[in-house]
C-alpha positions in Angstrom: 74.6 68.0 -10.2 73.7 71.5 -11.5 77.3 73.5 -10.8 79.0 73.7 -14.0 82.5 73.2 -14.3 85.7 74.0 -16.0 88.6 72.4 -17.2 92.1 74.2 -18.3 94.5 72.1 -19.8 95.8 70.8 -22.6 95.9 69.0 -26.0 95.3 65.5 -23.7 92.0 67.0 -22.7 91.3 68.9 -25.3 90.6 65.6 -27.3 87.6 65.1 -25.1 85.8 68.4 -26.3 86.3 67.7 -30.1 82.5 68.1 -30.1 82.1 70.8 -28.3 80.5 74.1 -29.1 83.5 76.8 -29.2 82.2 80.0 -27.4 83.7 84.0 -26.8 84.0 86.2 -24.2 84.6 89.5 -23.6 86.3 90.4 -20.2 87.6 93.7 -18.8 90.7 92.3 -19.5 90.5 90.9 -22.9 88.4 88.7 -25.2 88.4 84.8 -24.6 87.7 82.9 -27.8 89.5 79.4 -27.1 86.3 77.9 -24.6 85.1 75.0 -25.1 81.1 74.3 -24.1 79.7 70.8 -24.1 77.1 68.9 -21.3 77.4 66.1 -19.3 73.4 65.4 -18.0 72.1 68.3 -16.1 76.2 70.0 -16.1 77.3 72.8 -18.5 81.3 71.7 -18.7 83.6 74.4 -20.3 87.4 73.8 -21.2 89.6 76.4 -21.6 93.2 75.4 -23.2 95.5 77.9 -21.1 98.1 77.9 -24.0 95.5 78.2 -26.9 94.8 75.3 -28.8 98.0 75.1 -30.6 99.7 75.6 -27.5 101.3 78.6 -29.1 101.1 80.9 -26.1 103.8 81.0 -23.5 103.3 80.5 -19.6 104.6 84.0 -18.7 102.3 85.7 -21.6 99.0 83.9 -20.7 96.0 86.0 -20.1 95.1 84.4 -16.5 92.7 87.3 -15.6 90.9 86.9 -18.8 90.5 83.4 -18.6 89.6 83.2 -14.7 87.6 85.7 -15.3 85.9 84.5 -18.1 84.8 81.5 -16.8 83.6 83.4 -13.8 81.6 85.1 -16.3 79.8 81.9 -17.3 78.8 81.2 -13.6 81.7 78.4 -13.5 82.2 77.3 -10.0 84.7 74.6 -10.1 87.8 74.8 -12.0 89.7 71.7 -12.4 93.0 72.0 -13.8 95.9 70.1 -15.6 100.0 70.5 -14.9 102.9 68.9 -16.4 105.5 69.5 -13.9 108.9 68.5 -13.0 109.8 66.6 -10.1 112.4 67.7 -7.6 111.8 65.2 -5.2 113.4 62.2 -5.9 111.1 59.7 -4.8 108.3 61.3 -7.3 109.2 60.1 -11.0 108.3 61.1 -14.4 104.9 59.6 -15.5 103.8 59.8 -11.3 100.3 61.8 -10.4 100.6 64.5 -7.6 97.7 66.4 -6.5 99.3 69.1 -4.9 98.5 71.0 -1.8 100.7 74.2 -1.5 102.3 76.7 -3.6 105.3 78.8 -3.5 105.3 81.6 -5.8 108.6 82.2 -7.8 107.2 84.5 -10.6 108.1 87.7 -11.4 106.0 89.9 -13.6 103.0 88.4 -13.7 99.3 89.9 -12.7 98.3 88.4 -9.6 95.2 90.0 -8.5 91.7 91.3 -9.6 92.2 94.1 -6.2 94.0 97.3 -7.6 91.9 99.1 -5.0 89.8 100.2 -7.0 88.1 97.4 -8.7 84.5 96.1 -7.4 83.9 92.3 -8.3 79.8 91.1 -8.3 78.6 87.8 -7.5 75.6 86.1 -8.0 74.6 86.2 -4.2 74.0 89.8 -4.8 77.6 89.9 -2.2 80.8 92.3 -3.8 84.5 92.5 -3.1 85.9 96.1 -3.4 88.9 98.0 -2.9 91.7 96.7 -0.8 91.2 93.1 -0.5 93.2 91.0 1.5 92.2 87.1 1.5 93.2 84.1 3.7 95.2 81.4 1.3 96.5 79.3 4.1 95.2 76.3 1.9 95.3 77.3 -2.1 94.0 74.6 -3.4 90.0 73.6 -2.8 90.4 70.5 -0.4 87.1 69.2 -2.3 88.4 68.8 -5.4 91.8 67.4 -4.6 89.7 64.7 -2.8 87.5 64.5 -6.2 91.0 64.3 -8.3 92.7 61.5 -5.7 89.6 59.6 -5.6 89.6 59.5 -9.9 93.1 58.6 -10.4 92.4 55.8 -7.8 89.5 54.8 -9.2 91.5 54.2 -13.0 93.6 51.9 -11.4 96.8 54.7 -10.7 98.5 55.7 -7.9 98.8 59.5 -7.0 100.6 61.2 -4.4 97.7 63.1 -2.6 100.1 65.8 -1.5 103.1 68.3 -2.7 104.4 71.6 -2.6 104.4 73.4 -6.4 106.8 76.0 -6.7 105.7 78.2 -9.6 108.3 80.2 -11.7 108.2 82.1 -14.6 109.4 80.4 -17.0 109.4 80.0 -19.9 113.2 79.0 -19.3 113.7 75.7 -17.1 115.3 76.2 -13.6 118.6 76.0 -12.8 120.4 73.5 -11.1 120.8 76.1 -8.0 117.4 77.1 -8.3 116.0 73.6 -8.0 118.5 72.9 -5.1 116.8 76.5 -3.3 113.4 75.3 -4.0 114.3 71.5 -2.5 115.7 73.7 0.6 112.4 75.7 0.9 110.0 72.8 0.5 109.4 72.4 -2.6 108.1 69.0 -4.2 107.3 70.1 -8.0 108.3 72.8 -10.3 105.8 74.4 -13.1 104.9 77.6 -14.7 100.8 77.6 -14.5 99.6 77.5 -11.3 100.3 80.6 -10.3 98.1 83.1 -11.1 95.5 80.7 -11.9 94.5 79.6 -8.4 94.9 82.7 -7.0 92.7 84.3 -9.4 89.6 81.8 -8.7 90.1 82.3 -4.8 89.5 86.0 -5.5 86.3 85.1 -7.7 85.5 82.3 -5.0 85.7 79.4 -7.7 86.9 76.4 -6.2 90.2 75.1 -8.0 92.3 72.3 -7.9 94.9 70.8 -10.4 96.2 67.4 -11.3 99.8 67.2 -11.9 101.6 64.9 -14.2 105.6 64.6 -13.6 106.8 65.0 -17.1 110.6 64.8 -16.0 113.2 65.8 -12.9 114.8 69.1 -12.2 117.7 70.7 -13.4 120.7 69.3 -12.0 118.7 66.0 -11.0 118.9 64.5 -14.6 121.5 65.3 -17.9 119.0 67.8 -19.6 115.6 68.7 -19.6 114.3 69.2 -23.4 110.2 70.1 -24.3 110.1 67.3 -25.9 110.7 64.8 -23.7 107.6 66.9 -21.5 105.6 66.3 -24.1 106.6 62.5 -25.1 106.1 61.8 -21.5 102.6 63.5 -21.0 101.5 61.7 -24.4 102.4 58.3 -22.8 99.6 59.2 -20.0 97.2 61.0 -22.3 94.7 58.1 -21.7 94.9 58.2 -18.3 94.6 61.7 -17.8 91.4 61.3 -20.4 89.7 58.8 -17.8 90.5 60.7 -14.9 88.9 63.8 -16.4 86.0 61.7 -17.4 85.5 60.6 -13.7 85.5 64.1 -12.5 82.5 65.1 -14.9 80.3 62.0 -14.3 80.7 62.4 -10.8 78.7 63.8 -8.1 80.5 67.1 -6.8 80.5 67.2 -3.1 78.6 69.6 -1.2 80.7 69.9 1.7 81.5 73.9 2.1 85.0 75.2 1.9 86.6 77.7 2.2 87.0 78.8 -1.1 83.7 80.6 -1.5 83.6 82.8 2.3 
């Protein structure tokens, strides 16, 4: 039970870390100073709040490298993250759980990669990744924790569809009506702004990552109009349940099984 973890998310979570001992860290690609660091047992838990803790950073403008990084730094090898997201499939409804499986990747001008061809990343095995890198992501998300994430919203009492296609854009605009109707035609199953880089990111610094999704509301042209604040009345409604899922995944046992996040 000794791998220490990492949450991103936000204010829901961030309740659970009110005790917490605030840390800094200083990356090649900018200082940290939002973690978290607490202990559950033998496990050093950190939590990272990807849009600060007042939420006053945009999705486009988020440091992702910093922050993946950063953890990385602190020897975190599990990163379990949080998503409000929209639904575009009709059968999934605002206040549902998805833990997604695939991403499509809409954005635009974010940073994607730690590999500029230059760049040598070190790992505690004493094994390096240099130059041009070019890494399998048939499967982005860590099939171990999505099974740790479906098997804690089961376990509060929840239902959660245990698969879903999250189509990553921009932002921080929401989609239009013919966007959502071209992502529908390409797949897609849930629309957010956060996933991308993020799990990208940890596949490069062979973190394991998964994230739990909470449909906040439908797409564009699937509902009247799409307002922040209904995303954040509707994530406030599930706060508690998000709270108990998250305290699941840090009591549990982690599973040793190996993946492929880490080769």
């Amino acid at each position: 039970m000794s791998d220490k973890i990492a949450i991103i998310g936000g204010s829901g979570v961030y309740d659970l870390f009110k005790k917490a001992s605030k840390i800094s860290v200083k990356t090649p690609y900018g200082k940290v100073e939002t973690i978290k660091k607490t202990k559950y047992k033998e496990r050093e838990i950190f939590f990272l709040p990807r849009h600060g803790p007042k939420h006053s950073v945009p999705p486009h403008l988020i440091n992702y490298k910093a922050n993946i990084f950063a953890l990385h730094s602190l020897g975190v090898k599990k990163i379990y993250a949080t998503n409000a997201v929209g639904s575009i499939d009709i059968s999934i409804k605002p206040g549902d759980f998805v833990v997604p499986d695939q991403i499509i990747d809409m954005t635009k001008v974010r940073p994607l990669t730690f590999f500029d061809g230059s760049t040598t990343i070190k790992f505690e095995d004493g094994s390096s990744r240099k130059g041009v890198v070019h890494l399998d992501y048939t499967e982005p998300y860590c099939i171990n924790l999505r099974n740790m994430y479906i098997k804690a919203v089961e376990d509060i009492g929840e239902m959660v569809y245990t698969k879903g296609v999250y189509v990553c854009s921009e932002g921080p605009r929401f989609e239009t009506s013919a966007e959502i109707i071209m992502y529908q035609k390409m797949g897609g199953t849930l629309a957010g702004m956060t996933t991308v880089p993020e799990a990208i990111l940890a596949r490069e610094l062979k973190m394991c990552y998964s994230t739990l999704c909470l449909i906040t509301n439908f797409g564009a042209g699937m509902q009247e109009k799409i307002t922040h604040e209904e995303v954040v009345e509707i994530f406030e409604q599930k706060t508690n349940q998000v709270k108990e899922v998250m305290k699941k995944i840090i009591s549990s046992e982690h599973s040793s099984v190996k993946c492929n996040c880490i080769s």
